[in-house]
N, C-alpha and C positions, 0 to 999 in steps of 0.2 A: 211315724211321720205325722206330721200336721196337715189339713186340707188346706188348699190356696183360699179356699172362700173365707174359713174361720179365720184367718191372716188379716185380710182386708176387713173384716166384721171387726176386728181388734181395731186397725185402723181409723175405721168409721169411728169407732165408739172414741177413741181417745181427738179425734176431729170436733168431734162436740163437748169433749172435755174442756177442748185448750179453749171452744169459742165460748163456753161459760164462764169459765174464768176471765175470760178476757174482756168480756161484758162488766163482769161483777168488778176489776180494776179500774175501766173507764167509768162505771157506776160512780165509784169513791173518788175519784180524780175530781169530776165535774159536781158532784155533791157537796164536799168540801171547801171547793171552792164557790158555788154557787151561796153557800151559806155564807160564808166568811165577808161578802159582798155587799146582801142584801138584810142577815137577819141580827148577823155580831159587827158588822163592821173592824174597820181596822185593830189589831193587835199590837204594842211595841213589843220589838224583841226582847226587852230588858223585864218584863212583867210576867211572871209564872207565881203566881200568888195561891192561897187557899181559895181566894176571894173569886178570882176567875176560874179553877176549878168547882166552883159550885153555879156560878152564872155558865159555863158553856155545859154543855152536854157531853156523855161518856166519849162519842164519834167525834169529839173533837177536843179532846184532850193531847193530843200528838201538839198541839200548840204550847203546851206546856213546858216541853221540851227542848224548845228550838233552839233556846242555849246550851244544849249540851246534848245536841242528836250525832254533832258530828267531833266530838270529843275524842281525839285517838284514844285507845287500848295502851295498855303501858307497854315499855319497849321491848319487851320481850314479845310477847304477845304480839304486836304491830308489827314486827320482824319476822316473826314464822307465818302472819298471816299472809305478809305481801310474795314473801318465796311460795306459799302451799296457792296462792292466786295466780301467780309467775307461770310454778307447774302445771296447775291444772289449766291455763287456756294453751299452752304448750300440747300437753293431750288432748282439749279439743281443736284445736289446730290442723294435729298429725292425724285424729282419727278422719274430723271433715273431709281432709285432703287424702286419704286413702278411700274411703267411701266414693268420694265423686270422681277418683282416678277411678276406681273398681267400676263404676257405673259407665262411663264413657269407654271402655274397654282397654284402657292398659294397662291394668291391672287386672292377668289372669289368670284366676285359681287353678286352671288348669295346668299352669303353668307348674310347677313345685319350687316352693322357697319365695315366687313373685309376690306376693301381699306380704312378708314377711320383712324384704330387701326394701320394699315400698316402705314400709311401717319405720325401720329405723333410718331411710335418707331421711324421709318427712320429720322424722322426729329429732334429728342432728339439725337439720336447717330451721324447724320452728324455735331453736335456741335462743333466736334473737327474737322471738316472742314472749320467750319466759322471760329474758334478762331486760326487757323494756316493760314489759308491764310489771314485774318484779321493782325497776327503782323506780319508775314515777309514782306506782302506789305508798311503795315506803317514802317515798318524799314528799306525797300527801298526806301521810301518817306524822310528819314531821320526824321522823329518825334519824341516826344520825352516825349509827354504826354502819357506812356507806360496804366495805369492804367485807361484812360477816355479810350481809344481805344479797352481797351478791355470791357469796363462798355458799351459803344456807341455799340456792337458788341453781348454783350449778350441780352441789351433789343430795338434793332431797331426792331425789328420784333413781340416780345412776345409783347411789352406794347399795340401798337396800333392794335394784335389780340385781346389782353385782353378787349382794349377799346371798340372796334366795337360788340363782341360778347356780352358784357353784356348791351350796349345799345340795340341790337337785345333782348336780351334775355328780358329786359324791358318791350319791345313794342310787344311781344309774350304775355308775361304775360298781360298786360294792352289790348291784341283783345281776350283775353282768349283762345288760341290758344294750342292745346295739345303738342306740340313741345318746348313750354319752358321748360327749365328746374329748378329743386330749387337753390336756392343761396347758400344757402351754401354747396352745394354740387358741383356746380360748380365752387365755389373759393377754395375749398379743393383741385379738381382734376388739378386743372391752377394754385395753388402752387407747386403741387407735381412735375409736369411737369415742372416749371420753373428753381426750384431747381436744376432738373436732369439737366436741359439744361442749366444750368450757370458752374455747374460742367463740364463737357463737354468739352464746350468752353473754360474754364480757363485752362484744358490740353491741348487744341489745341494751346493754346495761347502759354504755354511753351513752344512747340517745335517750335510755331514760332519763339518767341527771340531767343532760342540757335541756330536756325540754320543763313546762312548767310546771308546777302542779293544780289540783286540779282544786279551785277556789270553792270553798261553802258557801249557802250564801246566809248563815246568820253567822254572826261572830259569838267565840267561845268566852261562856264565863269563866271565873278566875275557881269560885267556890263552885263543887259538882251537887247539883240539887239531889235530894233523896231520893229513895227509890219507894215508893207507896213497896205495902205487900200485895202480892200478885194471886191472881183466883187460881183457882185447882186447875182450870183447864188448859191454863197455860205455861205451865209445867213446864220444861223446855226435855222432860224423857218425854213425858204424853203427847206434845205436837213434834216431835222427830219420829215418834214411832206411828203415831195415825197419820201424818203428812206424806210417807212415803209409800201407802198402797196406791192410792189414785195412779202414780205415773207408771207401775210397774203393770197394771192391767192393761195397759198398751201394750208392752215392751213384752210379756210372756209367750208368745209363740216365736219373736225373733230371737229372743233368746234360746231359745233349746233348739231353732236352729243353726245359731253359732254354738252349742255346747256340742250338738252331733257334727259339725264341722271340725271342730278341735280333738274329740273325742274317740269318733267314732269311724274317722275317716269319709263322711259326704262333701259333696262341692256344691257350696251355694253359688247359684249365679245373679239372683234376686239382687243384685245393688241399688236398683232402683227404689224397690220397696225398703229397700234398708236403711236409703238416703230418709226417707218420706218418714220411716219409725224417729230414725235419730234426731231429726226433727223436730216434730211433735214430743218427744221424750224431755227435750232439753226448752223448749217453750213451755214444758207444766214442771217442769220444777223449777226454773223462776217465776214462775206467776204462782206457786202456793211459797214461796220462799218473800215474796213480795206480799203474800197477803196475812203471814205468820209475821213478818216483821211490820205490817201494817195495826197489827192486832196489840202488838206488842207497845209499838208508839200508844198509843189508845189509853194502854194502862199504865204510860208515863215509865214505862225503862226506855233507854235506852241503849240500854247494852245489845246491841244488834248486830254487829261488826263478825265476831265467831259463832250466833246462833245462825243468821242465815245463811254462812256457807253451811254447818252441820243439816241445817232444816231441808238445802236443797239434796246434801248427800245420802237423803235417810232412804231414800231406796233400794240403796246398795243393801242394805239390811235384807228386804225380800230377794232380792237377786240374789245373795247368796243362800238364803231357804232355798232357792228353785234349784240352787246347783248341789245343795244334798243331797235333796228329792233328785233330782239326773244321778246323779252318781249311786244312790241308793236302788232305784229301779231299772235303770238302763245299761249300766255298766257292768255292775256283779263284781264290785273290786271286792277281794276275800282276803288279801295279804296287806301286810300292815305298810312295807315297803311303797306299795302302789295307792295306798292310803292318802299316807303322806305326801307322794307324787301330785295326786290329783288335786286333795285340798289345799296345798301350799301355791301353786301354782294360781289356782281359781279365788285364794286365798288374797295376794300378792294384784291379781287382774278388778277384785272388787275394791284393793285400796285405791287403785288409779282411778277407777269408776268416781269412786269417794272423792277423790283430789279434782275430779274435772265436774263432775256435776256441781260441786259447791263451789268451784270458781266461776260459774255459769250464775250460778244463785245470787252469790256475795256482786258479781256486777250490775244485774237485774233490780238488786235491793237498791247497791248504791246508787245506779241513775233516778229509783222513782224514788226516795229519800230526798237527791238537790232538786225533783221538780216539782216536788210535795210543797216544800219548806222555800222555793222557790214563788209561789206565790202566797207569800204574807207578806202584809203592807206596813209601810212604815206607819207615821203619827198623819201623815200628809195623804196619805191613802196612794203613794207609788211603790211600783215593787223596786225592792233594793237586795245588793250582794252584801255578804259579808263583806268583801272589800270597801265598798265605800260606807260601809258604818263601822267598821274599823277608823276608816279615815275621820269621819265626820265625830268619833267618840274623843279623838285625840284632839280635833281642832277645838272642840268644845272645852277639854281638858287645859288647853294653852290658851285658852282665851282665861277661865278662872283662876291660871294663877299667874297673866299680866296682870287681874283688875287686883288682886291680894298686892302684888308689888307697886303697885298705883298708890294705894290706899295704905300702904306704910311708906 
């Protein structure tokens, strides 16, 4: 067991984690912009030159960019990202809403099977979370295969639950283990459930399309500017693998609380502190998710779209170390059966982790991205949308070729 003091000492410490980084964001926010003002003045959007990479400075080269920060991913790519973004606010959704039932109390573990019952209503009814943020993102993406986006988005998640659990259930059956369950009983209830959650989705999905999507505010060039070469440290293995210790030093003593809970048979009742972890957990991986794709602008990529949801998921990487280490020390699994029990399982529980913490990141990234790029100024020094310099490129375009039909 862990002591209640070392718990909240984690706490603390991850408390002045998120307020550093959240210093060091608003740092770059008002920096940025305080330069842009006073010492460079106004940028056109149309201007990414060698010439202005050598007059701005390295902390402001993301200006270089601005016509191609928000350039979709090709359609393949823009389609699995807006379903894997769909799911994962769907799982944090379903987990907030089981956390703060568990904390107000009805949700209880004493109860047997009640956090479980909880976990899939919540997670059947947040469908219409997945399916609305699933099509306004891919309709921001400009996509265009409406009907895989939303097929990718009702079964990313149920088929490979479906998969994992009945091969578990298999291998329960075959150690003769009282925990299996019968087959047709359990493809009865994983249809019923699938049903409801495809329905769901398919209304979320609705109000995705009808609603708008979500405007940039520089306009896309036609030709995608080059990508300079990138220094060593920004690797995108070496910032996924050192970006995701900071948040897990929080999260290590709630964690092997829930692995003894799962595991081991104890009853947490702590919701409150668990509310207070998850929390803070999920505010420092989008703020290093935000400051890796910050870093990144800097050195003029912007391919940012699949590194920051990976950059926000990298934790999951130490989380499942720490459930080796559990299983390796505390369990004494010796049979290969019970092996694969535990890892496939734990296995299957840090993909989801993966799918929700980077859908946390990839939104994080995306709002401080339109409020970055959000203020640079036109030639007139007002701030402008891509929309109206869309517009204003076209008027400009029909004026020159009345004055050519004039003049013939």
């Amino acid at each position: 067991t862990i002591p209640f003091a070392r718990c909240w000492q984690q706490l603390f410490r991850g408390l002045v984690d998120m307020i550093v980084m959240l210093i060091m964001i608003t740092a770059i926010l008002c920096h940025n912009l305080q330069k842009q003002r006073e010492q460079y003045g106004p940028i056109l959007t149309h201007v990414a030159t060698v010439e202005d990479s050598i007059s701005l400075p390295e902390d402001q080269h993301w200006r270089l960019v601005c016509r191609d920060v928000f350039r979709p991913p090709p359609p393949t790519a823009a389609l699995l990202l807006s379903a894997a973004c769909g799911t994962g606010a769907q799982l944090f959704s379903t987990s907030s809403l089981v956390i703060i039932f568990g904390a107000l109390g009805f949700l209880n573990p004493a109860r047997r099977g009640s956090l479980m019952m909880g976990w899939i209503l919540f997670f059947v009814l947040s469908g219409t979370v997945n399916g609305y943020v699933t099509a306004r993102l891919y309709k921001t993406l400009r996509g265009g295969a409406w009907r895989w986006a939303k097929l990718t988005a009702c079964f990313m998640l149920p088929v490979p639950a479906v998969v994992v659990f009945a091969f578990m259930d298999l291998l329960s059956w075959r150690m003769g283990s009282t925990l299996a369950v019968p087959f047709m009983s359990a493809l009865a209830v994983c249809a019923i459930l699938l049903a409801f959650h495809v329905m769901f989705v398919s209304a979320g999905a609705r109000f995705g399309y009808s609603a708008s999507p979500v405007e940039s505010p520089m306009p896309i060039s036609d030709v995608p500017q080059q990508i300079p070469k990138q220094p060593r440290f920004m690797n995108p293995f070496i910032t996924t693998i050192a970006c995701g210790i900071f948040p897990c030093t929080l999260i290590f003593a709630e964690l092997t609380l829930i692995l003894a809970n799962l595991w081991k048979g104890y009853t947490n009742y702590a919701f409150g502190y668990t509310l207070m972890v998850f929390i803070l957990f999920a505010i420092e991986c989008a703020m290093i998710s935000i400051l890796v794709a910050y870093l990144q602008l800097c050195n003029r990529d912007y391919h940012w779209w699949w590194r920051s949801f990976c950059t926000a998921g990298s934790p999951v990487i130490y989380i499942f170390i720490v459930v080796i280490i559990f299983g390796t020390r505390h369990l004494g699994i010796s049979s290969v059966e019970a092996m694969i029990l535990y890892y496939g399982y734990m296995a299957f529980f840090s993909l989801c982790a993966f799918v929700m913490l980077g859908a946390v990141g990839f939104f994080a990234t995306f709002w401080f991205t339109l409020k970055l790029y959000s203020t640079i100024e036109d030639a007139d020094g007002h701030e402008t949308s891509g929309k109206e310099s869309e517009l204003t490129l076209d008027k400009g375009s029909l004026h020159e070729r009345q004055a050519v039909l004039d003049q013939a």
